[in-house]
Structure formats: C-alpha cells, structure tokens
C-alpha positions as CSV (number, residue, x, y, z in Angstrom):
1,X,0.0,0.0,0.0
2,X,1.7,3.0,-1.1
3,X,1.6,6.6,1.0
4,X,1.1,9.6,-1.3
5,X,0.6,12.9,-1.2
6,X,-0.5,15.6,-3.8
7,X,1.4,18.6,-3.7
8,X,1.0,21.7,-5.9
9,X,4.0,23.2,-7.4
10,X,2.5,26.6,-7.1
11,X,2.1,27.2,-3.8
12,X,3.5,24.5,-2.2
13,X,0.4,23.5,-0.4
14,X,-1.1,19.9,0.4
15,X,-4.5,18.7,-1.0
16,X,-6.4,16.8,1.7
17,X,-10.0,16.5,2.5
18,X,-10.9,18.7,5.6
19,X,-11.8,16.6,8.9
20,X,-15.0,19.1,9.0
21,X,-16.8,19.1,5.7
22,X,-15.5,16.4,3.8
23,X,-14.6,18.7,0.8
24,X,-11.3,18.7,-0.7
25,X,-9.1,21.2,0.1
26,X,-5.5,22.8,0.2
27,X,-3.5,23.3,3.7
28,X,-0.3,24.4,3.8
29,X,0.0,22.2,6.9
30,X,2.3,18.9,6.0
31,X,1.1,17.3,9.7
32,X,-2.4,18.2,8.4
33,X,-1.9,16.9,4.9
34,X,-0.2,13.6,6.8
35,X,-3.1,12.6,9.0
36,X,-6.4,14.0,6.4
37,X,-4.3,13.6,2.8
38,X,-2.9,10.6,2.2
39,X,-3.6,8.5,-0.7
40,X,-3.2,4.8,-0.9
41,X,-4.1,4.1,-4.2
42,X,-2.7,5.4,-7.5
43,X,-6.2,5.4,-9.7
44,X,-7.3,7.6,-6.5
45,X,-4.6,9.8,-7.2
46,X,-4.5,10.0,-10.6
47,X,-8.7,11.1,-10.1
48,X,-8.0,13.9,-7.7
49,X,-5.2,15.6,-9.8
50,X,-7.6,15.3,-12.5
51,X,-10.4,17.1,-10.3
52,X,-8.4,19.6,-8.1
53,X,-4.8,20.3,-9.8
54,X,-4.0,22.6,-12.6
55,X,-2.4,20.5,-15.4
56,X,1.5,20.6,-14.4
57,X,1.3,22.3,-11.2
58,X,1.5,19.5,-9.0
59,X,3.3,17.0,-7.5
60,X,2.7,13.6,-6.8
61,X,5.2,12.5,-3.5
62,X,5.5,9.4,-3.0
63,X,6.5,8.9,0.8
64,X,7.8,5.4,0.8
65,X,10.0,6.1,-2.1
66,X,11.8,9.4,-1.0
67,X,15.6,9.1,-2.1
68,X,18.0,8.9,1.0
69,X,19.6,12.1,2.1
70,X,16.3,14.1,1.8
C-alpha cells in the first residue's frame, strides 16, 4: 500500500479532504496533509489531480519512495 501525497507546485500546499466538511481542500499544513491527505491508491490519485490540480502544477510524492539524504 503505497503513502502519497498531492502537492502543488505553485504554492507549495497539500491537498487533503478537511476533517470538517469532507470537501477537498489545500493546507499548507504537512502534519495536516499527513493525518487527512494521504492517498493509498494510484487510480485515486491519478482522479483527484484530474479534479483539483492545474495541469502541471502538481506534484505527486511518493512517501515510501523518498531518495536517502532528503
């Protein structure tokens, strides 16, 4: 099961669907992106760029897969 989160390349901010109405949303928070914005599926991923991200202005990070000395 993979642990991503969508990031945009803009303004640096986290998509995440807020704890009080559901919708999906940007934070700027990484602890609130890390507890309300993880995504554990790809396809899901792949959906919500496609809803909430400007084409280009995002990115995908992959927290299982982050290159040692970052």
């Amino acid at each position: 099961m993979s642990r991503l989160l969508i990031q945009s390349t803009i303004t640096h901010e986290f998509l995440h669907s807020s704890p009080v109405t559901g919708d999906v949303t940007w934070t700027p928070s990484l602890h609130t992106a890390l507890v309300f914005g993880l995504v554990h599926d790809e396809d899901q991923a792949a959906q919500l760029i496609e809803d909430h991200c400007d084409r280009g202005a995002y990115a995908l990070v992959d927290l299982d897969n982050i290159p040692e000395g970052y």
